[in-house]
C-alpha positions, -999 to +999 in steps of 0.1 A: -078-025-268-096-032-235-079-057-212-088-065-173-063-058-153-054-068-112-046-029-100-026-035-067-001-064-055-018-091-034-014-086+003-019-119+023-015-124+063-007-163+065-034-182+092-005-208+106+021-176+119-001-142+112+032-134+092+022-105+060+038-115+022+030-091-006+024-110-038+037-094-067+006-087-093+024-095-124+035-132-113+001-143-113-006-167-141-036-151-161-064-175-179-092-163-204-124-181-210-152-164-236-192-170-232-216-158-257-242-139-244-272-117-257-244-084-259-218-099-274-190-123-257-187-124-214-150-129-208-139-142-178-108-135-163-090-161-136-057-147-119-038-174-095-008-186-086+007-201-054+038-194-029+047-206+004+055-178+033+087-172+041+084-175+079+067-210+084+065-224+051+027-225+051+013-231+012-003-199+005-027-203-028-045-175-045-075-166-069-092-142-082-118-143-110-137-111-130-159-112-162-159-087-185-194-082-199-209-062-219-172-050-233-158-028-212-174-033-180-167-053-147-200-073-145-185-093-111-153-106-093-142-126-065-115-143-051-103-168-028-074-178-003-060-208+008-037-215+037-043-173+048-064-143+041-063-108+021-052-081+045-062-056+009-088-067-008-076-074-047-088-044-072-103-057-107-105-028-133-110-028-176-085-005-187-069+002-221-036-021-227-022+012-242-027+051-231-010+078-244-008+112-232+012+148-243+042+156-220+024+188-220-014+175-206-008+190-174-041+182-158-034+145-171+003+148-149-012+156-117-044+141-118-031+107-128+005+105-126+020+126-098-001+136-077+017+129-045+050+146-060+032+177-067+021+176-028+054+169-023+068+202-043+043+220-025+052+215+007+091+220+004+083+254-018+055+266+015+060+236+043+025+249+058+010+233+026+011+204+044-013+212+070-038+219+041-034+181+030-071+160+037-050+127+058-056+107+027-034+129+003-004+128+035-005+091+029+000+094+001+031+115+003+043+098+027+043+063+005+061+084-023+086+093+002+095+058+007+094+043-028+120+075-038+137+057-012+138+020-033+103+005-012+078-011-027+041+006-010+011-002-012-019+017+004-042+001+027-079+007+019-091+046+034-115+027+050-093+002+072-100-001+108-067-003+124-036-021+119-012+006+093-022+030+066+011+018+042+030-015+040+067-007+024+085-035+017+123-040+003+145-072-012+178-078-001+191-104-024+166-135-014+157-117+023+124-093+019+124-064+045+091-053+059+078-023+074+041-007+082+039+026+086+013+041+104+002+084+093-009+109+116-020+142+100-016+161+130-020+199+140+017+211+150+010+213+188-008+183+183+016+161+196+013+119+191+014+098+227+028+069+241-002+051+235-002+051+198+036+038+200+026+009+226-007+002+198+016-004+168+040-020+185+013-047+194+003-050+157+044-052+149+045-079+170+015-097+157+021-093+123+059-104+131+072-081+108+107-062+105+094-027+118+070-003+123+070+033+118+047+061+126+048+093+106+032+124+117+032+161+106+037+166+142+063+159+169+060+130+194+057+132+232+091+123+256+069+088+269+066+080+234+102+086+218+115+072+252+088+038+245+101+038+210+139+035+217+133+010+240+125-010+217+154-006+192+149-014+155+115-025+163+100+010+156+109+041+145+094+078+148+091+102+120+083+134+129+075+172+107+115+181+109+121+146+097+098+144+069+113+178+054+144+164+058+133+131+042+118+151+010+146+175+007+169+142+001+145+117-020 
């Protein structure tokens, strides 16, 4: 059975404090409406739902509406913010409610399923494999990392013009910790500066979240580790030796 279906958690920046929530996708309410049409019935789709952020108490309220028609296909899709804006744009996608696949469908496993875990295997069996990763596929070994370690990740679109390539959240009892986490897919001697450190630490500071962190496949210069531990728990460096030792242990 066909079924549309919101892909990726909501990620909203509010417009009274510039603070970032992440809505999660399943506690949307979800509404159905069917129009006949010449090729059968146009279903439309309405997700929404409504929270308040949890620095300024600002009423955040969400939409987003798709129709399905003919079956099977996304004819259109919008959607709508109230009291702040979509740092991700929300992903609409018809996809079967159930999908089966053999234990043994290899291609299935890393095509679909763990692709970033193979990477992963890869580099800890050869770690120059990870110098043979396009920047997009280190992101995404890098958000594995950190959901092994309990986060909740969500990718920011390839496409993004600044601000972080991964936003890793993770619930204390009632208290949501934040990070962004910024990936650099660097040659070995290619070390990162002190300016990249002083440029996330502006959007940390904007985005008044818990942390940021910048990964790299390289090693950082003395100006930047020494910015970085100025600032304490504000951001933190991940470097090659760090990331090996990060997927020996996840």
């Amino acid at each position: 059975m066909l079924e549309m279906e919101l892909m990726n958690d909501l990620v909203i920046q509010c417009n009274s404090c510039g603070k970032i929530s992440i809505i999660d996708k399943d506690s949307l309410e979800v509404q159905t409406h069917a129009y006949e049409r010449q090729m059968g019935s146009e279903i439309e789709y309405d997700f929404e739902g409504e929270s308040d952020c949890d620095n300024c108490g600002n009423c955040l309220a969400y939409s987003i509406r798709a129709f399905e028609y003919p079956a099977g296909s996304l004819n259109y899709d919008d959607c709508e913010c109230r009291g702040g804006q979509f740092v991700q744009s929300p992903e609409i996608d018809v996809r079967y409610c159930e999908f089966y696949y053999s234990e043994y469908d290899e291609d299935y496993i890393y095509s679909e399923v763990c692709k970033a875990q193979v990477n992963i295997e890869r580099v800890l069996a050869n770690n120059a494999v990870m110098y043979d990763l396009t920047p997009r596929e280190f992101e995404e070994l890098v958000a594995e990392i950190f959901s092994k370690q309990g986060y909740n990740v969500v990718l920011t679109p390839a496409t993004r013009d600044g601000g972080c390539d991964i936003i890793a959240t993770h619930k204390v009892g009632q208290l949501s910790y934040m990070i962004l986490i910024e990936c650099k897919k660097y040659g070995l001697k290619n070390k990162v500066g002190v300016q990249l450190v002083r440029s996330l630490l502006g959007v940390q500071t904007d985005q008044k979240v818990n942390k940021a962190v910048i990964v790299t496949s390289s090693t950082f210069t003395r100006d930047a580790r020494e910015l970085a531990e100025r600032q304490n728990t504000l951001i933190g460096l991940i470097d090659y030796n760090d990331l090996i030792r990060m997927m020996k242990t996840t």
